[in-house]
N, C-alpha and C positions, 0 to 999 in steps of 0.2 A: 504494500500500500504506500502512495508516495503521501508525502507531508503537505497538508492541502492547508499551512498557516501561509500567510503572505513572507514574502520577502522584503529587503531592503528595510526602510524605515518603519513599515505599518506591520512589518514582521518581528521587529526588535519591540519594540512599544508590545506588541502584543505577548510578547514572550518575558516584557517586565513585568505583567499586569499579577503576577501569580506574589511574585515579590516586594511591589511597588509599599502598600502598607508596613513591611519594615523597611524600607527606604524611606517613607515618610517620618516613621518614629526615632529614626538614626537623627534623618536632619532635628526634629524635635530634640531627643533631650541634646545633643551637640552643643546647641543655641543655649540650652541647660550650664553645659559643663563651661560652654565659651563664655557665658557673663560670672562663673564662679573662679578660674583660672587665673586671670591676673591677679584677683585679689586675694587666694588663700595666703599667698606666700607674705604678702603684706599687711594680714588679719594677725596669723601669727607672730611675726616678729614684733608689732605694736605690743605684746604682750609679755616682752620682756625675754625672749627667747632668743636664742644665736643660730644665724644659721648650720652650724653642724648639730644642733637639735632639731632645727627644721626638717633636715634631711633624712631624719630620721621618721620623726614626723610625720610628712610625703612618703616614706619608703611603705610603712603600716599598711597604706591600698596595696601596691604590687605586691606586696610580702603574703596579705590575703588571697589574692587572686591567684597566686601562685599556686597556692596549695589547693583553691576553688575549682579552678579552671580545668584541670583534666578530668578531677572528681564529677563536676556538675555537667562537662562532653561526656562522659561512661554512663551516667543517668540520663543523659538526651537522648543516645543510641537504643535504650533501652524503653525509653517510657515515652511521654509525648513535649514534643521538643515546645511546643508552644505554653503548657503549662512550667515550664523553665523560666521562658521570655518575660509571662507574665506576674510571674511570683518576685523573677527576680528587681524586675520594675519596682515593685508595690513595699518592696524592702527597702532599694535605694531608696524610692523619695522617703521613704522615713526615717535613716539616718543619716542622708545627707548634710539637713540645719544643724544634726547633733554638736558643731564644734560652738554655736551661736549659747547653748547652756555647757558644755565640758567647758572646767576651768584644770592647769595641769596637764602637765607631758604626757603624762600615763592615760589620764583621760583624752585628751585630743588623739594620740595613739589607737586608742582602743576604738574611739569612734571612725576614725580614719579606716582599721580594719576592719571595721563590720561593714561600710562602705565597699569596700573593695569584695568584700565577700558575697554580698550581696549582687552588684555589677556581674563577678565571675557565675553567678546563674545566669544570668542572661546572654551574655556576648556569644560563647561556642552556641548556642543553641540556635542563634540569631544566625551566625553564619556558617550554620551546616544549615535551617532551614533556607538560605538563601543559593547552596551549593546544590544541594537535590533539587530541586526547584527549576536549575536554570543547566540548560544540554551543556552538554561539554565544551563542548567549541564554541560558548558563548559565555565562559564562566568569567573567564581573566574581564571583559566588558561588563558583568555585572558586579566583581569587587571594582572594578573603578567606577559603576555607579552606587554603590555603598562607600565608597570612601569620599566621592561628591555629596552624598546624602550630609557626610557627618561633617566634613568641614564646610558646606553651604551654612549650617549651624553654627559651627565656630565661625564663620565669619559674620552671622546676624547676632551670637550673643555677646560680644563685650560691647557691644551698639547697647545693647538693653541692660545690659550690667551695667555702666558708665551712667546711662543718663538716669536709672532708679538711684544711683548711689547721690547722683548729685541733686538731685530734684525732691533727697533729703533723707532718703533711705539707706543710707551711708552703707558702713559695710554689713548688714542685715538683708538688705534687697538683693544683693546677688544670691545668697544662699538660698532666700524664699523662692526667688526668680526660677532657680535651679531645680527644686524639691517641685513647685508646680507643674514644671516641664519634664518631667519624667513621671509624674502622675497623669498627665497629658495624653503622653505618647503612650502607657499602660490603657488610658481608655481609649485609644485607637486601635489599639490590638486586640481590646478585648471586644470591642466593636465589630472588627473586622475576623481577623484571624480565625478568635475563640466563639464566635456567634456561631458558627456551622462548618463542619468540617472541609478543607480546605482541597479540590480536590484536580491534579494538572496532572499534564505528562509528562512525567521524568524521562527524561533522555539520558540516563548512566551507565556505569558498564555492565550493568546484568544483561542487557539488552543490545549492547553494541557488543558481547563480547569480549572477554577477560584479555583475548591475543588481541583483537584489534584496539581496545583501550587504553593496555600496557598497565591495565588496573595490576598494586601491587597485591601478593599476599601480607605479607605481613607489613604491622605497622611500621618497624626498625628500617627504612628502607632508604638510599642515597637522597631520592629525591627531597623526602620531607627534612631528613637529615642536614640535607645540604641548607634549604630552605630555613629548618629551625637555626641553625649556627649565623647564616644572614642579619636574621629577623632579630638576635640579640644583641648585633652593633647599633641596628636602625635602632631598637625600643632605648639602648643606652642613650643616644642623643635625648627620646622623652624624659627620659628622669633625672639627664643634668640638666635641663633646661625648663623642667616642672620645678624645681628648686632656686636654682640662681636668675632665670630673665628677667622677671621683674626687678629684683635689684641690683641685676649687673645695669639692665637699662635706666635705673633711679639712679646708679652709680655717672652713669655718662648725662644726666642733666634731666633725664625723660619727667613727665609728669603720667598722674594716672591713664587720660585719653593717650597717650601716643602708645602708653604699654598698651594699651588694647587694639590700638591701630595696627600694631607688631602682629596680633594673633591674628585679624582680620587680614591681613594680609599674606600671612601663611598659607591660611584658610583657602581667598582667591585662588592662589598658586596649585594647590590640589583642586578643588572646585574647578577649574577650566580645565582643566590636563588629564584630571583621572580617568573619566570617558574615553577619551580619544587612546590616552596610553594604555585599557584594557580592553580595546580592539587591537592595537595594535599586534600587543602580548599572542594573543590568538592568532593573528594571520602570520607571525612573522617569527614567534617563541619566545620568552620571558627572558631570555639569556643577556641578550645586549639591554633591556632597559633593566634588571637588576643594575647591569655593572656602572651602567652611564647614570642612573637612580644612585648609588650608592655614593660614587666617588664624587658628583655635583653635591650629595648632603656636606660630604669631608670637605670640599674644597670650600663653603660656607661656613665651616670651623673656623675654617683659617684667618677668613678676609674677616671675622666677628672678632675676632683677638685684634686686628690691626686699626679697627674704626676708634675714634672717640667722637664725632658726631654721633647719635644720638638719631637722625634726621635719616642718615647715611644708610642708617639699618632696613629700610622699608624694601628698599630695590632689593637688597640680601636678602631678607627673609623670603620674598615673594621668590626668588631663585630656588629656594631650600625645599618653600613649598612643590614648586614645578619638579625638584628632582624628588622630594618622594610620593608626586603624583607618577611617577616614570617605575618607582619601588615596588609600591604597595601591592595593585592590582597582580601584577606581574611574579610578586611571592606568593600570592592567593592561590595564583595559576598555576605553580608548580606545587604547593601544599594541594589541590585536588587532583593535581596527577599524580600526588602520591600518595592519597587517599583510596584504604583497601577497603570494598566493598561492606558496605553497613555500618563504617565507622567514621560517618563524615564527622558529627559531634564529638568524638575522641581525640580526632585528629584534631581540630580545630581547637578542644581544650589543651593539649599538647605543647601548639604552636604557639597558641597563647600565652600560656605558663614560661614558655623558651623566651618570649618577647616579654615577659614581666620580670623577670631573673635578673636580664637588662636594664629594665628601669630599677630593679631595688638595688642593685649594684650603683649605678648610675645615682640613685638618689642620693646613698647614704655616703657617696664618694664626693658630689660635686659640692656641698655646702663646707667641709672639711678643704678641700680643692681651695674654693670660692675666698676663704677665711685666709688662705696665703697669701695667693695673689687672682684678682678678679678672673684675667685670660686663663691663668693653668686649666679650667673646667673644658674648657673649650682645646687645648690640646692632645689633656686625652681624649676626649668622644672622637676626635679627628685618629689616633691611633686605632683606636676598639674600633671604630667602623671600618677604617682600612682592613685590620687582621682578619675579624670577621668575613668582612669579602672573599678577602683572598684564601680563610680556610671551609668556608661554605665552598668555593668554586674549587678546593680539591678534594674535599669529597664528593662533591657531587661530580664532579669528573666526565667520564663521557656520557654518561648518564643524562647529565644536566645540559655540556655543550649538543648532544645532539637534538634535546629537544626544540621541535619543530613544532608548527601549526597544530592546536587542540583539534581532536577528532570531530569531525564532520558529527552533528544529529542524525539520529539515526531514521527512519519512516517514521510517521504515526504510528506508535500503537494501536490494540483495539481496545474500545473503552474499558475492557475485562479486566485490560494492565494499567488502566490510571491508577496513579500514587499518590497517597498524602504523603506530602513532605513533611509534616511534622515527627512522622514516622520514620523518615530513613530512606534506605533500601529495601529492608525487609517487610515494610508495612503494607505492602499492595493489597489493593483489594479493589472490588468492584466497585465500576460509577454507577449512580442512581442511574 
């Protein structure tokens, strides 16, 4: 039977429709997290704290998620991935405001990881539901529009963080801003998603074929290997930079609006690029925009140590952004090629967890860094990203250099094999 969806544009649209409500909810809480971001690190140190507690502080989320993230992918594979999505939603907004009453290290700490714990139910669950969902050869194009979804957000919330803070909500309004917006996006899913079962044609490799997919068996395997080893220089940059930017940038003259014009402009730099750069990844192979993604984030390392304008930083950041609109999509694309059948959500807590290891490392490094001299934070993230590159691309080896163009979709199924993706692979059952 041949695949009787349109092609071209009215065929992509149509083949987002199955995933667009969590690409709505990404850009929702995003906008969330984009008006709470500049100012955590600035909420805290008002409070008599030094940056190498800070970082300890910040590290609390990835430290939770670390341990969440594989745990709550093992239970998405198993159970239903949208009750993940949604619980873990309805937890965030409710410890999110927690640092607005914790007074104390130990306290901001512990609310920080219940945060993070909470978050690590949702995210694997969110992007294996978005991985089953969407045929192979059109995967790397829909993590670049999930990574638009989530920085279209970052760049609409330090706009609404900045003007509640100054119109008198000081620093109270970003965190409420925050907790509503992720309560938001929870009634859109449950709206959507969780109102009636969910139900499309997976195009994976049960169907195309285990030889022609090059699906692996097991999960230990170069490609994700190589992938997760990447993914830990890239999330390093997030955790020195979740810590130090705002006050390296208060350090070079900045005022609150421009540190948020910094995130919004990042934000732009993903937002226009990720689209484009996870079609790419598909027709052409993830290989060259890892390394051109990679080494564009490092060489933004660089020129960030050499600035003392303040002003200077916008065109750089929007760079940084563009290179890991070039990154992101394109490690997605090889984390689902090397994803073994039924374990999309495992894989995806895996990678996760690999990419938060980075941040906690990164957190608890750069405030300690920062407190010697401002630039050092920023020389290592420029080493750990280089090494990483370079020893993700020897293991993944030929593995990695040969891959080529994600597999073609396969025919239409018949209705008998429509899948809920909340399900997995192994969830099939029949359509109404």
């Amino acid at each position: 039977m041949t695949d009787a969806r349109p092609r071209g544009v009215r065929g992509r649209l149509a083949r987002t429709l199955p995933i667009l409500p969590v690409l709505i909810a990404e850009a929702i809480l995003w906008m969330g997290f984009g008006a709470l971001l500049p100012v955590l690190p600035l909420y805290i140190t008002e409070q008599g704290i030094d940056t190498a507690t800070l970082g300890w502080i910040v590290a609390a989320w990835p430290a939770a998620r670390l341990l969440g993230e594989p745990l709550f992918g093992w239970l998405a594979d198993r159970g239903d991935k949208r009750l993940l999505m949604l619980g873990g939603l309805l937890a965030t907004a409710v410890v999110v405001p927690l640092p607005l009453v914790l007074t104390g290290v130990p306290a901001l700490v512990l609310g920080r990881a219940l945060a993070g714990l909470a978050t690590a139910a949702y995210d694997p669950a969110a992007r294996a539901y978005i991985l089953d969902a969407t045929p192979p050869a059109e995967r790397g194009a829909a993590f670049g529009l999930y990574s638009s979804a989530q920085m279209g957000g970052l760049l609409l919330g330090p706009a609404f963080g900045g003007v509640g803070a100054a119109l008198g909500g000081g620093y109270v309004f970003p965190f409420v801003f925050c907790s509503v917006a992720v309560l938001a996006a929870a009634l859109l899913l449950g709206l959507t998603i969780m109102r009636r079962p969910l139900t499309v044609h997976v195009a994976d490799a049960d169907r195309v074929g285990a030889a022609t997919a090059g699906a692996p068996v097991s999960l230990w395997n170069r490609l994700l290997i190589a992938a997760i080893v990447i993914d830990v220089g890239s999330f390093f940059a997030s955790g020195t930079y979740e810590v130090i930017w705002s006050l390296w940038m208060t350090e070079l003259g900045a005022d609150l609006g421009l540190v948020g014009l910094t995130f919004a402009a990042f934000g732009l730099g993903v937002l226009l690029l990720s689209p484009v750069a996870g079609r790419g990844s598909d027709r052409r192979g993830p290989l060259v925009f890892i390394v051109v993604g990679s080494l564009g984030a490092a060489a933004t390392g660089i020129v960030y140590s050499l600035l003392g304008d303040p002003v200077l930083v916008l065109p750089v950041v929007f760079l940084e952004g563009v290179s890991f609109a070039l990154l992101g999509p394109a490690l997605y694309a090889v984390v689902a090629r090397g994803t073994p059948l039924g374990r999309s959500a495992t894989a995806q807590g895996v990678y996760g967890a690999a990419g938060t290891l980075g941040t906690i490392v990164a957190s608890i490094a750069a405030g300690v860094l920062f407190a010697v001299d401002i630039r050092l934070p920023f020389y290592v993230f420029v080493v750990v990203m280089v090494v990483s590159l370079g020893l993700g691309l020897a293991i993944g080896g030929s593995a990695l250099r040969d891959l080529g163009p994600a597999p073609a979709a396969p025919t239409e199924p018949s209705p008998a094999r429509a899948q809920d993706p909340s399900r997995g692979v192994g969830g099939a059952k029949e359509a109404a």
